[in-house]
The first five atom37 places (N, CA, C, CB, O) and aatype in JSON, in Angstrom:
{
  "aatype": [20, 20, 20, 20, 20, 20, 20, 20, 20, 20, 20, 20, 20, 20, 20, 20, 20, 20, 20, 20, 20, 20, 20, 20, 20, 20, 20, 20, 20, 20, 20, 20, 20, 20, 20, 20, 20, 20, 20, 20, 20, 20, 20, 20, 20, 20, 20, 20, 20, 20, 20, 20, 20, 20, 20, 20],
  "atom_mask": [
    [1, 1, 1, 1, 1],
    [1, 1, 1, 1, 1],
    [1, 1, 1, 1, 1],
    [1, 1, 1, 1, 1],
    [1, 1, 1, 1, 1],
    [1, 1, 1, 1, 1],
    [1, 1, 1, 1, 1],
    [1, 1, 1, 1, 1],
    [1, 1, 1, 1, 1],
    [1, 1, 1, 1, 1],
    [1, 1, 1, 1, 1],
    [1, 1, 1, 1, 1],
    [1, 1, 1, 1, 1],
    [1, 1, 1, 1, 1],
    [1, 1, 1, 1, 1],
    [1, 1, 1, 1, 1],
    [1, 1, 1, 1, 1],
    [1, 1, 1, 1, 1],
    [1, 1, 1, 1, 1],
    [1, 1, 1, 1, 1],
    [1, 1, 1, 1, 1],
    [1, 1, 1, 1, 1],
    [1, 1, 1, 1, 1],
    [1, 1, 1, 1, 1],
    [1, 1, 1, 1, 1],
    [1, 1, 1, 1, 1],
    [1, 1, 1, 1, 1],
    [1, 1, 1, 1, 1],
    [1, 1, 1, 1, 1],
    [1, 1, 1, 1, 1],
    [1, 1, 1, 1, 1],
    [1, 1, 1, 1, 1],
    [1, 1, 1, 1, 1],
    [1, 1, 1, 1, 1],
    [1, 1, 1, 1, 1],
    [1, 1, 1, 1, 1],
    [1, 1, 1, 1, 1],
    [1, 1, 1, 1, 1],
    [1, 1, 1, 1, 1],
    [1, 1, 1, 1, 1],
    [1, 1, 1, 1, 1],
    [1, 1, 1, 1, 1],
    [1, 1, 1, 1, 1],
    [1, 1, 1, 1, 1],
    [1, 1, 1, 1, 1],
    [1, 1, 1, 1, 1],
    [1, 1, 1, 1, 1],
    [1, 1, 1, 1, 1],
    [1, 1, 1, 1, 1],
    [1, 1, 1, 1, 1],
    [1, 1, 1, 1, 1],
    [1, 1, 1, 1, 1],
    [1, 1, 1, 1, 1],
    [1, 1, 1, 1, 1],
    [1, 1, 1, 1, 1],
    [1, 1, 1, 1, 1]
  ],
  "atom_positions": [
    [[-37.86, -38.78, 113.19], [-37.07, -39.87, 113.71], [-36.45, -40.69, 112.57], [-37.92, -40.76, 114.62], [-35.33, -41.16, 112.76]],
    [[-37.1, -40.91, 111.39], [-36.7, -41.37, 110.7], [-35.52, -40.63, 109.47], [-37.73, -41.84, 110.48], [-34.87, -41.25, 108.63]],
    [[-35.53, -39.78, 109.62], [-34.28, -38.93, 109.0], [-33.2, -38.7, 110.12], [-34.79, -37.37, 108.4], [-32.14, -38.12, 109.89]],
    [[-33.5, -39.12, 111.17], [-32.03, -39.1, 111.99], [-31.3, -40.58, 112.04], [-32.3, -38.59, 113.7], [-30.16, -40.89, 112.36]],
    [[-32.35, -41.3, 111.61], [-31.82, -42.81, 111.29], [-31.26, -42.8, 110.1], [-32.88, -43.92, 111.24], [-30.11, -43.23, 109.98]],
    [[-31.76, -42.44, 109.3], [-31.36, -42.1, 107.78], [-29.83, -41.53, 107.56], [-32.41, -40.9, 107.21], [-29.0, -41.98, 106.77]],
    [[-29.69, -40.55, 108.38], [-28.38, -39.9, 108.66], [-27.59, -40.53, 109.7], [-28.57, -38.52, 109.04], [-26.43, -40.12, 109.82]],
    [[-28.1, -41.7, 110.67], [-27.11, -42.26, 111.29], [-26.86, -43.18, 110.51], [-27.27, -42.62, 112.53], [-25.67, -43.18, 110.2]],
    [[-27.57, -44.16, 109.92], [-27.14, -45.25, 109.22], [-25.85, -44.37, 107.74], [-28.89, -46.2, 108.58], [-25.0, -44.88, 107.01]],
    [[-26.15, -43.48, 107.83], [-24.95, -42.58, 106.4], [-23.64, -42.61, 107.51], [-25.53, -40.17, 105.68], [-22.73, -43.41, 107.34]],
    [[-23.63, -41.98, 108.29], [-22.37, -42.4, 108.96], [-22.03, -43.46, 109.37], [-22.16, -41.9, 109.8], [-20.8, -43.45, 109.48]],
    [[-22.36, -44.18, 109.59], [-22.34, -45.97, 110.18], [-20.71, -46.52, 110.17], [-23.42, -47.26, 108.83], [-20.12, -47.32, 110.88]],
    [[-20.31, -45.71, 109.03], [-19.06, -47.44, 108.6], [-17.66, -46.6, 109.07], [-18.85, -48.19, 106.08], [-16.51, -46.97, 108.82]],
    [[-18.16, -45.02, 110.02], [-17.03, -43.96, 110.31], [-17.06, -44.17, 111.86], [-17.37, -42.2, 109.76], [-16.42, -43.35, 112.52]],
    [[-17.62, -45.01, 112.43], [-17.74, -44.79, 113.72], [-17.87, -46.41, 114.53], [-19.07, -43.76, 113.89], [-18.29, -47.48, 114.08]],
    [[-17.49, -46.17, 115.42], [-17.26, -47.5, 116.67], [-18.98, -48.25, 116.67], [-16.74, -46.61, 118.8], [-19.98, -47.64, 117.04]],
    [[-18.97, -49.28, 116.3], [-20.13, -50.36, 116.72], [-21.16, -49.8, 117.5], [-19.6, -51.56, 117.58], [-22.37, -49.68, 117.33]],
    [[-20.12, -49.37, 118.73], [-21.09, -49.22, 120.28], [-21.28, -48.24, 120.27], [-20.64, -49.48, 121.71], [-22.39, -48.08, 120.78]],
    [[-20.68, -46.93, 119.84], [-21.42, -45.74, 119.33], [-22.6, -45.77, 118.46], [-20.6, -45.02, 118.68], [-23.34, -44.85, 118.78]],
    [[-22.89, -46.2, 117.85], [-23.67, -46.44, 116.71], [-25.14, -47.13, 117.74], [-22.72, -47.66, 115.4], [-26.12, -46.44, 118.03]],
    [[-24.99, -48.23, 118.04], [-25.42, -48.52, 118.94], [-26.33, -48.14, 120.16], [-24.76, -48.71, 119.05], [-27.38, -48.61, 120.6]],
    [[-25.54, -47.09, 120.52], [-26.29, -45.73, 121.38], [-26.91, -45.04, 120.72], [-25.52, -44.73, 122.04], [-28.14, -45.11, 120.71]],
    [[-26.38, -44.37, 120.14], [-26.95, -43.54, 118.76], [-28.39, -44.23, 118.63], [-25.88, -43.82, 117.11], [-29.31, -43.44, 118.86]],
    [[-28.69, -45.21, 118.4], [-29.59, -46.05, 117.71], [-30.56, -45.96, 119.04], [-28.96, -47.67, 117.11], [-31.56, -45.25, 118.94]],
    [[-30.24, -46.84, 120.64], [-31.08, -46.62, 121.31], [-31.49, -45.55, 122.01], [-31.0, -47.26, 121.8], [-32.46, -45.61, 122.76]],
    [[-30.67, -44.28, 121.78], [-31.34, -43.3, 122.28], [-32.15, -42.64, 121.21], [-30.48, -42.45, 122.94], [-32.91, -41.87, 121.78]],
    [[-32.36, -42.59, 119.71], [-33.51, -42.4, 118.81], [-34.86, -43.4, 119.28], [-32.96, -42.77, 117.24], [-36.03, -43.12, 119.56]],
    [[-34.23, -44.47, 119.22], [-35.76, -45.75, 119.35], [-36.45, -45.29, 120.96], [-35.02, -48.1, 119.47], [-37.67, -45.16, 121.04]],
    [[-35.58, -45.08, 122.18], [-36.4, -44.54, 123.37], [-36.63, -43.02, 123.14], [-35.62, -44.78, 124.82], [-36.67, -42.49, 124.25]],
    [[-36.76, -42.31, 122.37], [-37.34, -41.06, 122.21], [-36.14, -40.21, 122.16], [-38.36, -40.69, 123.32], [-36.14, -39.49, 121.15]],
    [[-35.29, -40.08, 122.8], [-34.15, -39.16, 123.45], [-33.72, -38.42, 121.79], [-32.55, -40.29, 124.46], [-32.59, -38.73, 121.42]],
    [[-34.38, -37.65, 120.98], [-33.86, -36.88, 120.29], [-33.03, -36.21, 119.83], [-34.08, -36.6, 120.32], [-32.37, -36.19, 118.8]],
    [[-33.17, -35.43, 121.05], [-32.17, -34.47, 121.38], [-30.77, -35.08, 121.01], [-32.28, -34.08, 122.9], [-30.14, -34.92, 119.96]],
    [[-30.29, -36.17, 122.69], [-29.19, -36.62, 123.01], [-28.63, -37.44, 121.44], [-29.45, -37.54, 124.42], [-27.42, -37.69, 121.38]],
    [[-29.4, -37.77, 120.4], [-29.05, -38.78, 119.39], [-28.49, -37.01, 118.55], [-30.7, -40.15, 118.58], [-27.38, -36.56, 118.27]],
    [[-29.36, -36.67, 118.46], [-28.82, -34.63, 117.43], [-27.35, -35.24, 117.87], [-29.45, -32.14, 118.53], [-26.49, -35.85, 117.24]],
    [[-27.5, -34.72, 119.46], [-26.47, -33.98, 119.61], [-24.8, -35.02, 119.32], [-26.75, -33.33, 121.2], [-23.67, -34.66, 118.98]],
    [[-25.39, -36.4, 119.65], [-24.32, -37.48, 119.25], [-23.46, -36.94, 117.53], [-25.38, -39.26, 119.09], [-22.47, -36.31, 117.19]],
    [[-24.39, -37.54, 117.0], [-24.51, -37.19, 115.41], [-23.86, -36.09, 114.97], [-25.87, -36.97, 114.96], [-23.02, -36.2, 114.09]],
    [[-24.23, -34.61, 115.65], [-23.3, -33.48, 115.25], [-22.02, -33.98, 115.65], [-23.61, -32.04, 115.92], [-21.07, -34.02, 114.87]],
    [[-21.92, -34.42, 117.03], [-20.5, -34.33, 117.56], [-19.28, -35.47, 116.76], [-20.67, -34.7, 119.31], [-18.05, -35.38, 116.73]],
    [[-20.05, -36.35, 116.28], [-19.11, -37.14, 115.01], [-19.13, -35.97, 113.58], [-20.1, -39.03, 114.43], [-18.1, -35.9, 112.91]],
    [[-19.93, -35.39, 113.31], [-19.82, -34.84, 111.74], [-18.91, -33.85, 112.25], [-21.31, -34.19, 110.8], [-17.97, -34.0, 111.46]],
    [[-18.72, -33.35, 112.67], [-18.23, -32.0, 113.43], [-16.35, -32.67, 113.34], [-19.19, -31.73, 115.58], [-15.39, -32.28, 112.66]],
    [[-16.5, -33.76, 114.34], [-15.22, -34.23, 114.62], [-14.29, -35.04, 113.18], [-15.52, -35.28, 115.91], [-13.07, -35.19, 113.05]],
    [[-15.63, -35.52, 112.08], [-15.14, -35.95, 110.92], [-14.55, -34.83, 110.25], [-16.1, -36.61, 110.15], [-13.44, -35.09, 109.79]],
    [[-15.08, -33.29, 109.98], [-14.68, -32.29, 109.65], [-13.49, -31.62, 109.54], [-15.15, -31.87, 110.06], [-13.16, -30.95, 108.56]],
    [[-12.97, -31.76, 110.3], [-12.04, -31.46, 111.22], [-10.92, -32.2, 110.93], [-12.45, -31.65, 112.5], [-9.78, -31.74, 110.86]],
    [[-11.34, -33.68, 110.7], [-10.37, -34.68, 109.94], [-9.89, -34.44, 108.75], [-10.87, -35.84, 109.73], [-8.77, -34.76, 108.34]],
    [[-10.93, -33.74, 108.04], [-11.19, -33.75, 106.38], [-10.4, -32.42, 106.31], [-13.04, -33.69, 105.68], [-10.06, -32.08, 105.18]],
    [[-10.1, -31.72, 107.23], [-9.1, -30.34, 106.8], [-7.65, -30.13, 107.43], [-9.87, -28.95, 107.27], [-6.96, -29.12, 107.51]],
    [[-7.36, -31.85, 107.98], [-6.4, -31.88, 108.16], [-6.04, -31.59, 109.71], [-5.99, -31.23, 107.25], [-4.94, -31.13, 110.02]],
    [[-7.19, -31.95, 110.8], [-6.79, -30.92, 111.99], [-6.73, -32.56, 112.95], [-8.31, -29.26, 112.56], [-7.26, -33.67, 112.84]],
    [[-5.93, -32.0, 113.73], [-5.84, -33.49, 115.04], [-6.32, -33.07, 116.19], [-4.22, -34.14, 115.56], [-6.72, -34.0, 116.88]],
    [[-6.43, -32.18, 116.6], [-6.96, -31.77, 117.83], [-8.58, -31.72, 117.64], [-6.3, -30.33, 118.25], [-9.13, -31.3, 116.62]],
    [[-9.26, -32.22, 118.79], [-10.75, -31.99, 118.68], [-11.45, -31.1, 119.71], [-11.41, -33.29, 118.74], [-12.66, -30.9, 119.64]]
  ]
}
């Protein structure tokens, strides 16, 4: 749990407040998974930025 915080707080300053937010309370109520799967779906979508692509 604490390396998915670790890695949300690294993305922090790329993403909306209230995303972040969620992110945050679905780690602290257990929800694992749903925080993974948040987390990929921004690195994934930053990626994508970084090679120049607009469509997600």
């Amino acid at each position: 749990m604490e390396e998915l915080m670790k890695e949300l707080n690294s993305i922090k300053k790329y993403i909306p407040y209230n995303t972040y937010r969620t992110i945050k309370g679905q780690v602290k109520s257990g929800n694992v998974e749903a925080a993974r799967t948040g987390i990929n779906k921004i690195k994934k979508r930053a990626e994508g930025q970084k090679h120049g692509h607009t469509c997600n």
